[in-house]
C-alpha atoms as one frame of an Amber mdcrd trajectory, in Angstrom:
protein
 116.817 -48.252  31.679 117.470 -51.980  32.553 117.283 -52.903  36.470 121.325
 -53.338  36.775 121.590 -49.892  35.601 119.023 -48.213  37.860 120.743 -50.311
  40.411 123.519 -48.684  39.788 122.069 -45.017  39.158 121.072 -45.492  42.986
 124.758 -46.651  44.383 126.645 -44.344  42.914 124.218 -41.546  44.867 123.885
 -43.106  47.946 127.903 -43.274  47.816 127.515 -39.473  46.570 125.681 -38.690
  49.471 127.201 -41.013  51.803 124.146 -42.179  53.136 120.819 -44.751  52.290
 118.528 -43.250  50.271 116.163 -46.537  50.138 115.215 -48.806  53.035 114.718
 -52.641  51.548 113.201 -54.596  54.291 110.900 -57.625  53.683 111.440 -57.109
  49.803 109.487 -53.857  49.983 111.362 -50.768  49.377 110.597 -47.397  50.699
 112.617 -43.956  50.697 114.508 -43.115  53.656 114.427 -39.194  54.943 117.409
 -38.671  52.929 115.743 -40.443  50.257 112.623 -37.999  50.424 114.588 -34.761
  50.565 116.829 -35.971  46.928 113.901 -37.076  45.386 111.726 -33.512  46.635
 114.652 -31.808  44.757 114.904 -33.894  42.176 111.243 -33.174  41.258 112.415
 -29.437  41.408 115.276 -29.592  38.981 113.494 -31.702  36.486 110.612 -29.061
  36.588 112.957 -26.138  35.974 114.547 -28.226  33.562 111.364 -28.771  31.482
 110.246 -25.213  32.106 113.698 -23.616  30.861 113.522 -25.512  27.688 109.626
 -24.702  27.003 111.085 -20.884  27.297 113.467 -21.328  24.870 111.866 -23.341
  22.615 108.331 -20.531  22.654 111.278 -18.002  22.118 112.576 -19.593  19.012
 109.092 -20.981  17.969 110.702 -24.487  18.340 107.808 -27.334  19.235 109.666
 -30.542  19.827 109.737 -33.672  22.432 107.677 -36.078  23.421 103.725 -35.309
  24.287 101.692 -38.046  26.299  98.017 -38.105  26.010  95.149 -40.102  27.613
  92.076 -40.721  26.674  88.687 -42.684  27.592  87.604 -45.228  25.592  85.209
 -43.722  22.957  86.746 -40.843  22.748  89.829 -42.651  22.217  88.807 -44.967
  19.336  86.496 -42.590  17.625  88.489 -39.057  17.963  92.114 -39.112  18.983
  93.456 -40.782  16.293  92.016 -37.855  14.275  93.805 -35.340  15.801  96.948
 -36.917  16.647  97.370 -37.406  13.108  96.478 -33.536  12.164  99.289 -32.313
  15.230 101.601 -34.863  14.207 101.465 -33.323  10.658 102.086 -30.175  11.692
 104.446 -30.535  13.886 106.460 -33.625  13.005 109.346 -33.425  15.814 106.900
 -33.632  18.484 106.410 -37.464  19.589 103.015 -38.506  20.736 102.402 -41.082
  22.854  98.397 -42.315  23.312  96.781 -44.479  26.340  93.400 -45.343  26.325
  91.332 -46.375  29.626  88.276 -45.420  30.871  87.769 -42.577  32.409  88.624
 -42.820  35.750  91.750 -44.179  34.593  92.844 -41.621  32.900  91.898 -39.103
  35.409  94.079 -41.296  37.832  97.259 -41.003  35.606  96.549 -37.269  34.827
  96.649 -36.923  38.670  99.744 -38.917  39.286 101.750 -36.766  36.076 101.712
 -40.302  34.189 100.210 -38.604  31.233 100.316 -34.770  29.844  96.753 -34.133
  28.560  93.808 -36.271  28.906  90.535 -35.927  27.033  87.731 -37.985  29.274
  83.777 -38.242  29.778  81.862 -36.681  32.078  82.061 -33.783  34.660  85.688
 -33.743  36.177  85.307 -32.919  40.486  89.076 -32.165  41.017  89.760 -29.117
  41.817  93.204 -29.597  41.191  92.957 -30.545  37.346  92.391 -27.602  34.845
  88.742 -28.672  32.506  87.794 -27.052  29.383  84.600 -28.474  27.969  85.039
 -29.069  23.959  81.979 -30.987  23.499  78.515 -31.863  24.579  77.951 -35.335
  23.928  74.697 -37.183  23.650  73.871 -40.671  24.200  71.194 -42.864  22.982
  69.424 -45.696  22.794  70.575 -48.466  20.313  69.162 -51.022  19.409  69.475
 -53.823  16.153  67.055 -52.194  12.957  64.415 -54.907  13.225  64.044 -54.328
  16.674  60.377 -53.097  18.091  62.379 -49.928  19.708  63.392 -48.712  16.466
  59.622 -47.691  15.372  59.882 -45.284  18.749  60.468 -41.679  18.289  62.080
 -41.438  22.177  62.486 -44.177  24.941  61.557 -43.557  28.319  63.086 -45.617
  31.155  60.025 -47.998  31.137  60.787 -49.310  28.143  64.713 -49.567  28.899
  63.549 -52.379  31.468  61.643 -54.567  29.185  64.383 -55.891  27.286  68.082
 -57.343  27.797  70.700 -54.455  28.629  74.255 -54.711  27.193  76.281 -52.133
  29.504  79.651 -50.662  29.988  82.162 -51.543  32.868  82.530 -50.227  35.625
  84.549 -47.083  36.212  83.699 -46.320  32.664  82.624 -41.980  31.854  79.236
 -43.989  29.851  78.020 -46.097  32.639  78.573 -43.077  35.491  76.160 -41.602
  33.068  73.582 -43.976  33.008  73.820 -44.647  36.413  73.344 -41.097  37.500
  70.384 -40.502  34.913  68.538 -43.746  35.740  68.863 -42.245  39.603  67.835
 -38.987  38.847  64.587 -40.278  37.059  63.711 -42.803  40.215  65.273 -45.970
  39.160  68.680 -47.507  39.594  71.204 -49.336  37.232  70.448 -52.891  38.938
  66.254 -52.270  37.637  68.085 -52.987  34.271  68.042 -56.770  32.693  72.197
 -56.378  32.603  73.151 -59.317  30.461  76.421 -58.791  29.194  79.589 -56.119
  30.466  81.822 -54.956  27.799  85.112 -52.236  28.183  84.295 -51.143  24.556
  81.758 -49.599  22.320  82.480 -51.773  19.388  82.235 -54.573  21.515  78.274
 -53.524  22.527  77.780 -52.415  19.183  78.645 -56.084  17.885  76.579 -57.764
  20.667  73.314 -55.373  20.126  73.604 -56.146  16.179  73.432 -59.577  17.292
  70.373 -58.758  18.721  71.603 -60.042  22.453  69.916 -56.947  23.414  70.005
 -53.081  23.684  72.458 -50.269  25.147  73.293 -46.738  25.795  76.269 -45.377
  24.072  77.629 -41.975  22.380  75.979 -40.668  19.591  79.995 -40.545  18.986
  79.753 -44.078  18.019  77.262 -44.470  15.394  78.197 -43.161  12.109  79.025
 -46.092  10.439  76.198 -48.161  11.332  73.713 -45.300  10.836  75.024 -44.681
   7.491  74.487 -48.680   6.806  71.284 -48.830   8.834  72.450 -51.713  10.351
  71.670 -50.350  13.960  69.062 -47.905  15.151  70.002 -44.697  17.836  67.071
 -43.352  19.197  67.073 -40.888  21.490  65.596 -40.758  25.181  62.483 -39.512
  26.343  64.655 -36.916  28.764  67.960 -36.430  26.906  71.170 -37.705  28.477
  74.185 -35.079  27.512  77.366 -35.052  28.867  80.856 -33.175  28.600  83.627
 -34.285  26.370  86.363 -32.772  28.819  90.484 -32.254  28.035  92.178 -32.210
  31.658  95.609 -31.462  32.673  97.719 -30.488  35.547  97.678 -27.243  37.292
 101.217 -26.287  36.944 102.910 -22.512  36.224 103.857 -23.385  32.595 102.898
 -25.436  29.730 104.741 -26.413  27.020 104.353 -25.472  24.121 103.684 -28.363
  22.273 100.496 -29.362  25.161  99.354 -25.713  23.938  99.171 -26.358  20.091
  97.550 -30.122  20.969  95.002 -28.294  23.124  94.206 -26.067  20.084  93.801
 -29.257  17.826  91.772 -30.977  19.828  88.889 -28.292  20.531  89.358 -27.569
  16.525  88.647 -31.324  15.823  85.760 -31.435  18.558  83.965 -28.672  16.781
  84.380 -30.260  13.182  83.197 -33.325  13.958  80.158 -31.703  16.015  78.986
 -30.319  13.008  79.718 -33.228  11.077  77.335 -35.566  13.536  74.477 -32.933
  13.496  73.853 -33.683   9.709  73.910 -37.311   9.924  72.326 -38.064  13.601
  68.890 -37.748  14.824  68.789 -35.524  18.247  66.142 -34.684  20.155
């Protein structure tokens, strides 16, 4: 809706109501009482609202509407797209909308009922957020073909600090991992030679093929270049493995179509497991 006519949405109930609903001091506005109590019932309707049609709809076998999802970064550019395209041609009336962030991000938006699903990586610690674990990633160590790393079987932290690091962002599922591993193993993140930050993996793929230096990322990430040998992934001395998590809120109902994507998902997950084991080194 334009501004005017939310404007105008809100005059016509305050007149309804006979009463301010917002307080707009110091070009801030906040909800009055009044305001608090409409928009506590509001949230009410709207749910029994959403949950009456879901009813209907799993009556009649009707999927339909629209279906936000969130996901983190590599698991957005290297699985998603997958799957949305699989639910989308199953069930074409359903309208899915994708946001990618990094993980805490997307936990963030599942928390404030700004998305419907989101698929993130690394353990979730809310209890108030329903997990199912789809996948157990790996990551590795990759480095540029030519590179003296890529003679080594498995990399132990010692060698991690004797050349240039390429890392993720912060806030990002990848770089929680690393940081947590490198601590668990008596060392810390800032004992790495942290050159360059990037909020991608294709962006530290492109900078280690470069050879500006090496990284951590998702096996996930690394078909392409595998299969073209133009980078190396070697796995570490102690394995880092992580959870590929879908999250959602802990409400009475789902709808129907967050069911069927759920379904899709974990089916795509396992596919594409099976897929990496023939084409990946683990250790």
């Amino acid at each position: 809706m334009t501004q005017p006519a939310v404007t105008f949405q809100i005059r016509q109930l305050e007149e309804y109501f006979n009463t301010r609903l917002f307080d707009r001091t110091h070009n801030r506005i906040n909800l009055t009482e009044a305001g608090e109590l409409v928009k506590r019932y509001a949230d009410n309707i709207i749910l029994l609202y959403s949950e009456m049609d879901n009813e209907v709809r799993t009556l009649t076998g009707d999927v339909q509407g629209p279906l936000i999802v969130g996901a983190s970064t590599t698991i957005g550019e290297y699985f998603i797209p997958g799957v949305i395209g699989a639910y989308q041609s199953n069930f074409p009336d359903v309208k899915v909308r994708l946001n990618v962030a990094n993980t805490n991000g997307i936990i963030h938006m599942v928390e404030n009922n700004q998305i419907d699903i989101g698929i993130v990586e690394g353990p979730i610690n809310n209890k108030n957020l329903i997990t199912d674990v789809v996948w157990d990633d790996e990551l590795v160590v990759v480095c540029p073909a030519q590179h003296p790393l890529a003679e080594f079987s498995e990399i132990g932290i010692p060698e991690l600090m004797k050349y240039p690091f390429i890392s993720r962002e912060e806030g990002s599922g990848t770089r929680e991992v690393v940081e947590n591993y490198l601590l668990k193993n008596g060392s810390t993140i800032d004992n790495l030679d942290i050159i360059m930050e990037f909020g991608s993996p294709e962006s530290i793929k492109n900078a280690v093929a470069a050879d500006l230096g090496i990284s951590i990322l998702s096996v996930a990430t690394m078909e392409k270049e595998l299969a073209l040998n133009s980078l190396c992934a070697i796995p570490l001395e102690c394995p880092i493995r992580r959870p590929f998590s879908i999250v959602h809120q802990r409400q009475k109902f789902r709808l129907r179509a967050m069911d069927e994507f759920l379904e899709f998902a974990q089916a795509h997950c396992e596919n594409r497991k099976k897929l990496l084991r023939k084409t990946i080194p683990s250790s």
